[in-house]
C-alpha positions as CSV (number, residue, x, y, z in Angstrom):
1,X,-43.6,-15.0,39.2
2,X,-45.2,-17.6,41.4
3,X,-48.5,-15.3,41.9
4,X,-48.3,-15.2,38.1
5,X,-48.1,-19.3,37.9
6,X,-51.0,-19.8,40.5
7,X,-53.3,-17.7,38.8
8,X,-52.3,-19.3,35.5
9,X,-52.6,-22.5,36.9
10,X,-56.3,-20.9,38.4
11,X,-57.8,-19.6,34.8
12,X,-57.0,-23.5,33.3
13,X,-59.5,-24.6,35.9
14,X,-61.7,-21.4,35.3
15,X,-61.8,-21.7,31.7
16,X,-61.8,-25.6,30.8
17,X,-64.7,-27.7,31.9
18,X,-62.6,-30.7,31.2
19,X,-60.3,-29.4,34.0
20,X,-61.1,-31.4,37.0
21,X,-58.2,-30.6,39.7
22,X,-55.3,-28.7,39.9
23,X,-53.4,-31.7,40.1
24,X,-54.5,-32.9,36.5
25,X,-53.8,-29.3,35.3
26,X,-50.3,-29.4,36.8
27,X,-49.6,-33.0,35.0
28,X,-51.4,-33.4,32.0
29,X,-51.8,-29.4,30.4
30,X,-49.0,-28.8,27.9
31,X,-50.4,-25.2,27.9
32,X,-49.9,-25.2,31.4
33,X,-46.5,-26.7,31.2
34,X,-45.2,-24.1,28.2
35,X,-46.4,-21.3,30.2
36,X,-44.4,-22.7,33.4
37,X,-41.4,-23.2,31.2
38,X,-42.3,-19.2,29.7
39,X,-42.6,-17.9,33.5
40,X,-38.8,-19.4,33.9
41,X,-37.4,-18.2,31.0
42,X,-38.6,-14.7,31.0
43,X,-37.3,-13.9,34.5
44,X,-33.9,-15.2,33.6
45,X,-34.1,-13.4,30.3
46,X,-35.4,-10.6,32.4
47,X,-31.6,-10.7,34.7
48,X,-29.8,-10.7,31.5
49,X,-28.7,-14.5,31.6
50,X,-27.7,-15.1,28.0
51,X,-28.6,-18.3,25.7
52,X,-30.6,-20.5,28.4
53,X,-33.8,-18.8,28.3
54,X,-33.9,-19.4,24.7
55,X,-32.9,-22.9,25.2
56,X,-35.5,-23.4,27.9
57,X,-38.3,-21.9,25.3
58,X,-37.0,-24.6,22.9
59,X,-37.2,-27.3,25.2
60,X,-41.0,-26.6,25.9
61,X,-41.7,-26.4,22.1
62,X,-39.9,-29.8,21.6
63,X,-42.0,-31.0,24.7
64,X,-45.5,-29.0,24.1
65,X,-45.6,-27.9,20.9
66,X,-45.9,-24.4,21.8
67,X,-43.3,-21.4,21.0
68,X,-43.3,-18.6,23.6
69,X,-40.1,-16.5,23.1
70,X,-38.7,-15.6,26.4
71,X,-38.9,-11.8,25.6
72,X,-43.0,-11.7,25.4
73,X,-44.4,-10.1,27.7
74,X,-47.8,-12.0,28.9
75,X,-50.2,-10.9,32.1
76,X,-51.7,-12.8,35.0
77,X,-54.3,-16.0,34.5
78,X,-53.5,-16.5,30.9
79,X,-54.7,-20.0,29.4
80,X,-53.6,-21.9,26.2
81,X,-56.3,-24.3,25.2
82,X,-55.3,-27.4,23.5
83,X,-52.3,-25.3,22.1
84,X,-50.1,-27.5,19.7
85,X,-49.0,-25.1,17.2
86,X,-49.4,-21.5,19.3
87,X,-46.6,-19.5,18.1
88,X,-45.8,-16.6,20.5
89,X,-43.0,-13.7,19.0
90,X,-40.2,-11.8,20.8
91,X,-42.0,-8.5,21.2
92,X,-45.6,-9.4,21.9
93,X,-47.2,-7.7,24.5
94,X,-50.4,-9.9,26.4
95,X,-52.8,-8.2,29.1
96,X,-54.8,-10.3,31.7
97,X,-57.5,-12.9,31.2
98,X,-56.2,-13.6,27.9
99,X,-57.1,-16.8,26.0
100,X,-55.6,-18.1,23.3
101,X,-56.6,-21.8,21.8
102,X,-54.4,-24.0,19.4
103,X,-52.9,-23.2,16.3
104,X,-53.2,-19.3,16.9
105,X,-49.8,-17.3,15.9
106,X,-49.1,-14.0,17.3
107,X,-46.3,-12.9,14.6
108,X,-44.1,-10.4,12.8
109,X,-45.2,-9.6,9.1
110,X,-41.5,-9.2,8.2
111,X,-37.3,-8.5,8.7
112,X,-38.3,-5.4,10.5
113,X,-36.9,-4.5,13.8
114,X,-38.4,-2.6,17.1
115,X,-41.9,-3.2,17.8
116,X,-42.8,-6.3,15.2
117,X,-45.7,-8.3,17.1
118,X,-48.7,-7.7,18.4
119,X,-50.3,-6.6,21.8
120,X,-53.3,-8.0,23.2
121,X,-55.5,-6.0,25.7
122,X,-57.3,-7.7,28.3
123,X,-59.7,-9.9,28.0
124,X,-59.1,-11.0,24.6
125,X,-60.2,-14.6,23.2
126,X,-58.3,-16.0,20.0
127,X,-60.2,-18.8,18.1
128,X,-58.1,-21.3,16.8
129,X,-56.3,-21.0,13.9
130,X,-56.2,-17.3,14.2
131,X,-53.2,-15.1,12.8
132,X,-52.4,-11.9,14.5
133,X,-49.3,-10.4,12.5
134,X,-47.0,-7.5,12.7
135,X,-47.2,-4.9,15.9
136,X,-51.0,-3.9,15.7
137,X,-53.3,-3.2,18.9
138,X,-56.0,-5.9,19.9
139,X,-57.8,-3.7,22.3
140,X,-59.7,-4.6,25.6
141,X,-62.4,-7.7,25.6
142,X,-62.3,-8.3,22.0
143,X,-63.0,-12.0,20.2
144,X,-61.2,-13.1,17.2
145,X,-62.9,-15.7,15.4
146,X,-61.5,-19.1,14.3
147,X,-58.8,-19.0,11.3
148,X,-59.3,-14.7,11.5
149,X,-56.3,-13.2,9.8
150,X,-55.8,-10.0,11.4
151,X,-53.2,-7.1,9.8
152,X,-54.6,-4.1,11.5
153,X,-55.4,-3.0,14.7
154,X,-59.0,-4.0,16.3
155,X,-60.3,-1.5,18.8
156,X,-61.8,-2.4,22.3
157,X,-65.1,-4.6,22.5
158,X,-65.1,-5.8,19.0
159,X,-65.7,-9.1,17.1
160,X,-63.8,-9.6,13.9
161,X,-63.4,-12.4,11.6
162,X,-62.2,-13.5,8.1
163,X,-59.5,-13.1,6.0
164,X,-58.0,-10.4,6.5
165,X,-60.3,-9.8,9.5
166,X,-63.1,-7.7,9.4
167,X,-65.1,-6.0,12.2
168,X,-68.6,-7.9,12.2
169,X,-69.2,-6.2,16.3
170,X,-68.5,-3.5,18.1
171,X,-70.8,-2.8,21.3
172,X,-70.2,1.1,22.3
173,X,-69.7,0.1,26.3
174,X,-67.2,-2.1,28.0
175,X,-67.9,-5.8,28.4
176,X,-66.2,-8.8,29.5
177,X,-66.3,-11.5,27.1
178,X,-66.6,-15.3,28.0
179,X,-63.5,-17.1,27.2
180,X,-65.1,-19.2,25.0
181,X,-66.2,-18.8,21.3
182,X,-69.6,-19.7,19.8
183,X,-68.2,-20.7,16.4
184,X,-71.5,-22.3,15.1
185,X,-73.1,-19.1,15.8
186,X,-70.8,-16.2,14.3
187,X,-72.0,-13.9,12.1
188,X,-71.5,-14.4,8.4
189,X,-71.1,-10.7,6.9
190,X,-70.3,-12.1,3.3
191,X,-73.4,-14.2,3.7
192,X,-75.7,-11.6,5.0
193,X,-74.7,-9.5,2.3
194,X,-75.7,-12.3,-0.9
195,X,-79.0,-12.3,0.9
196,X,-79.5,-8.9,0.9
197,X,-78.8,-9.0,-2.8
198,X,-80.9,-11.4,-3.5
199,X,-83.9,-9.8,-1.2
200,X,-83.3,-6.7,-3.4
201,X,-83.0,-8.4,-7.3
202,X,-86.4,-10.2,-6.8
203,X,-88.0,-7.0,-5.0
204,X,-87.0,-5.7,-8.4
205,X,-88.3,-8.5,-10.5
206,X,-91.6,-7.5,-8.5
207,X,-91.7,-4.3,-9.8
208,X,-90.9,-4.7,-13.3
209,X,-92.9,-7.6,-13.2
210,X,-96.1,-4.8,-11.9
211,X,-95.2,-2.2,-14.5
212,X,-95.0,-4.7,-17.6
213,X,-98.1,-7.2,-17.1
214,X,-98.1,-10.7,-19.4
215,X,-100.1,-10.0,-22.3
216,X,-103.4,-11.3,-22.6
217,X,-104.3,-13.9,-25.4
């Protein structure tokens, strides 16, 4: 657990410029501090000590705004950016060098039981906003962009974005993503398509516009 904590404590220094010791990480990060409080909570959850783990998970939500249930399971250097409103459900499965930033919700899509939230590969980025619902697969060093919805399962080294989420990316080898998102710069697919239809209508205009000449006066 404490190897788990430093390198937590090491990806908040890694991954936000603003981060300028690991003192001011230690005091001032609520995404730090919720992630502390998680550590605690899923070891004694972990020995089978019942109702406190749950009422140290509430504690931390009161105090940071953020909602990890003590039954996730989350890997080494994981980082919440600026993460009032991260919502975090009982079965949810994170990898390593996950980032998630504020307002993102890995949840259930229902009442069912078993296996209800998602898993996260490693590597993965979640743009704020972002929903991830019911027990899909984000695979390996995938993006999700700001606000995504996401209802199915996103295979490795893939963009997606919109509602519901659609793949925009998908490079054919393995790379590690930055843990940052270039939102001003994502592709627009609905966009690029209008423009394609609009490239094609006046190509057409072109040619009926060849094949039926004005008449002359």
């Amino acid at each position: 657990m404490f190897m788990k904590i430093k390198d937590d404590l090491a990806a908040a220094q890694e991954r936000d410029p603003a981060a300028t010791s690991k003192l001011e990480v230690i005091l001032t990060y609520a995404g730090f501090h919720a992630l502390l409080a998680y550590r605690i909570a899923h070891r004694l959850h972990k020995w089978g000590v019942p109702f406190i783990p749950r009422v140290i998970s509430q504690l931390a939500r009161w105090l940071t705004g953020i909602e990890i249930h003590p039954a996730a399971k989350i890997g080494r250097s994981f980082f919440i950016d600026h993460g009032m409103g991260v919502v975090i459900g009982e079965t949810t499965e994170i990898g390593d060098n996950v980032t998630l930033f504020q307002g993102v919700t890995l949840g259930g899509t229902g009442k069912e039981r078993g296996k209800r939230h998602p898993t996260l590969g490693n590597h993965v980025v979640v743009g704020a906003g972002a929903k991830i619902l019911g027990g899909i697969r984000i695979g390996d060093n995938v993006k999700i962009g700001a606000n995504s919805v996401v209802l199915k399962s996103v295979p490795p080294n893939s963009t997606v974005i919109g509602v519901p989420a659609r793949i925009i990316k998908t490079e054919g080898r393995e790379r590690i993503p930055e843990a940052t998102m270039d939102h001003a710069n994502m592709p627009d697919p609905i966009a690029d398509r209008f423009e394609a239809l609009e490239r094609e209508l006046i190509e057409l205009r072109k040619k009926l516009d060849s094949q039926n000449p004005p008449e002359k006066k």
